[in-house]
C-alpha positions in Angstrom: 29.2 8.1 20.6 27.1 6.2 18.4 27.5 6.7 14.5 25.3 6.3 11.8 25.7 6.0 8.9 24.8 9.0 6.3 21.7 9.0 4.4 22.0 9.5 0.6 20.7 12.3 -1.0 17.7 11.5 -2.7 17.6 14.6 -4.9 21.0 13.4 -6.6 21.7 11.8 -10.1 22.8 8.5 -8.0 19.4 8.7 -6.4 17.6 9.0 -9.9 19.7 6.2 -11.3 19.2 3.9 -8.1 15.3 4.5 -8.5 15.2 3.4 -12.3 17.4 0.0 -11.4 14.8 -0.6 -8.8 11.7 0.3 -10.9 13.3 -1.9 -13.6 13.8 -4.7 -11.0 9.9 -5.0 -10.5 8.7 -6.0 -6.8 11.1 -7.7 -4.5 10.0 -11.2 -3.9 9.6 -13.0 -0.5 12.2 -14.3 1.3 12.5 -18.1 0.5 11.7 -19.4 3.9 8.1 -17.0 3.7 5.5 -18.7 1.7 3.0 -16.9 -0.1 -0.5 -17.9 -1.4 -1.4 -17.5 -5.3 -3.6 -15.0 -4.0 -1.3 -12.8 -1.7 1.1 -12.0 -4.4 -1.2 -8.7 -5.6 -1.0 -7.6 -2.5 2.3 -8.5 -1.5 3.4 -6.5 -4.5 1.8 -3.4 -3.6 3.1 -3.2 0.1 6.8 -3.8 -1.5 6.5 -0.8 -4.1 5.2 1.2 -1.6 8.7 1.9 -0.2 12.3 2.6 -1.7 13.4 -1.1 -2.1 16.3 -0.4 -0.4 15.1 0.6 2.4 13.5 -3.3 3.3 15.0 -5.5 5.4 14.8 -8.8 5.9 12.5 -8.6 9.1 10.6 -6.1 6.8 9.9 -8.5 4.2 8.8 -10.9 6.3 6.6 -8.9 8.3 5.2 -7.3 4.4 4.5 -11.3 4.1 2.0 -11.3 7.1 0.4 -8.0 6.1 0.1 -9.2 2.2 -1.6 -12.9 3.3 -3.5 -11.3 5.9 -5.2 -8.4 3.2 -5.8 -11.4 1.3 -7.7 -13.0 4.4 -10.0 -10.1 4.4 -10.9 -10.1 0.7 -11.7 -13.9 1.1 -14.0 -13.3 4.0 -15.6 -10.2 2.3 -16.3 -11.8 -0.1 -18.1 -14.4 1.6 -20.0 -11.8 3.8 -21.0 -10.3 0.2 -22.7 -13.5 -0.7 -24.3 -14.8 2.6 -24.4 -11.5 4.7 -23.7 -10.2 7.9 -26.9 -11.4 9.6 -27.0 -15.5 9.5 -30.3 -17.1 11.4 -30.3 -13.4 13.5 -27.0 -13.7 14.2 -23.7 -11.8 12.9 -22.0 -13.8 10.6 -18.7 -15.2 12.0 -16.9 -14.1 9.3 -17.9 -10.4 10.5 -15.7 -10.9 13.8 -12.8 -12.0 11.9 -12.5 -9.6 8.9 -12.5 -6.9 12.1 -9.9 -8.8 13.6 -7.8 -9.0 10.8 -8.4 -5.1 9.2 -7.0 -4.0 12.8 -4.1 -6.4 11.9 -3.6 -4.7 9.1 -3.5 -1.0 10.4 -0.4 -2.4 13.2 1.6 -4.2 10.5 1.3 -1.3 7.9 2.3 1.2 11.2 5.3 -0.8 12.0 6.1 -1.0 8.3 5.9 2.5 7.4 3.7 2.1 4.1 0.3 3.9 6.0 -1.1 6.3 4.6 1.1 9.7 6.0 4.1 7.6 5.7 3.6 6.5 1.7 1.7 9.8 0.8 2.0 12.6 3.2 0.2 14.2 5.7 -3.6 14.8 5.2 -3.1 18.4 5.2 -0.8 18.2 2.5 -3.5 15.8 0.6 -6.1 18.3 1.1 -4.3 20.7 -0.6 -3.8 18.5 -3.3 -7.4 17.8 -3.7 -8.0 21.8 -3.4 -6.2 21.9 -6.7 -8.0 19.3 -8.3 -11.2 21.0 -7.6 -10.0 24.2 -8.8 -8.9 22.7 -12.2 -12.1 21.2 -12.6 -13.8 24.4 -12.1 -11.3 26.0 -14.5 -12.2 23.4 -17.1 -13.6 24.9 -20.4 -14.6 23.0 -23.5 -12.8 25.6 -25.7 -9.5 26.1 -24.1 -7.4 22.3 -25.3 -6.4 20.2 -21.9 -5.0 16.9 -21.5 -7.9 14.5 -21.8 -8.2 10.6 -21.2 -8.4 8.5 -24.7 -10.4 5.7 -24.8 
């Protein structure tokens, strides 16, 4: 029989110290045989904090790497779609092809990562009710009754 080993608690004291080590950490950073680009890092350092770091391996990190340069990819190309456009001389521009190619990329590598959407925040049920709330405070909200408010 196979054996696993336990998972820790994550409602424990441990757990709560563990997660203020790794917050204090800051991002993991790429394995040194992955390169990234000046302009990956911002990306690279969301898909990292978007799971316990603990929980990354090695293959993970790499595979984070490929997702973070190829997000990057996209914004490049967007960008240049913004400027030129996606109709060139009647044509699509080329760069329209590739930022398809590469968002579909994106969706497999953040699947076989686990940082999607339902994996990172929930499922969309659960997110509805969430937003259900935040309607329902708004409508609540009344000039003479103090709230927490954003200072500027």
């Amino acid at each position: 029989m196979k054996m696993t080993a336990r998972r820790k608690r994550s409602d424990s004291i441990t757990a709560a110290v563990a997660a203020a080590q790794a917050v204090a950490l800051g991002p993991l950073d790429p394995p040194a045989h992955v390169a990234l680009r000046t302009g990956d890092r911002p990306f690279w350092d969301a898909i990292v904090t978007a799971r316990a770091r603990d929980t990354w391996t090695a293959i993970d990190l790499t595979t984070a790497a490929n997702l973070a340069r190829t997000q990057a990819d996209i914004e490049r190309l967007q960008s240049e779609l913004d400027t030129a456009g996606y109709v060139i001389e009647g044509k699509a521009h080329p760069a329209a092809a590739l930022v398809e190619t590469l968002t579909r990329r994106c969706v497999a590598l953040s699947r076989a990562l686990h940082v999607h959407a339902q994996a990172t925040v929930g499922r969309s049920a659960d997110a509805s009710k969430a937003l259900a709330n935040e309607k329902k405070a708004a409508a609540e909200d009344d000039d003479l009754i103090p709230t927490l408010r954003v200072v500027k």
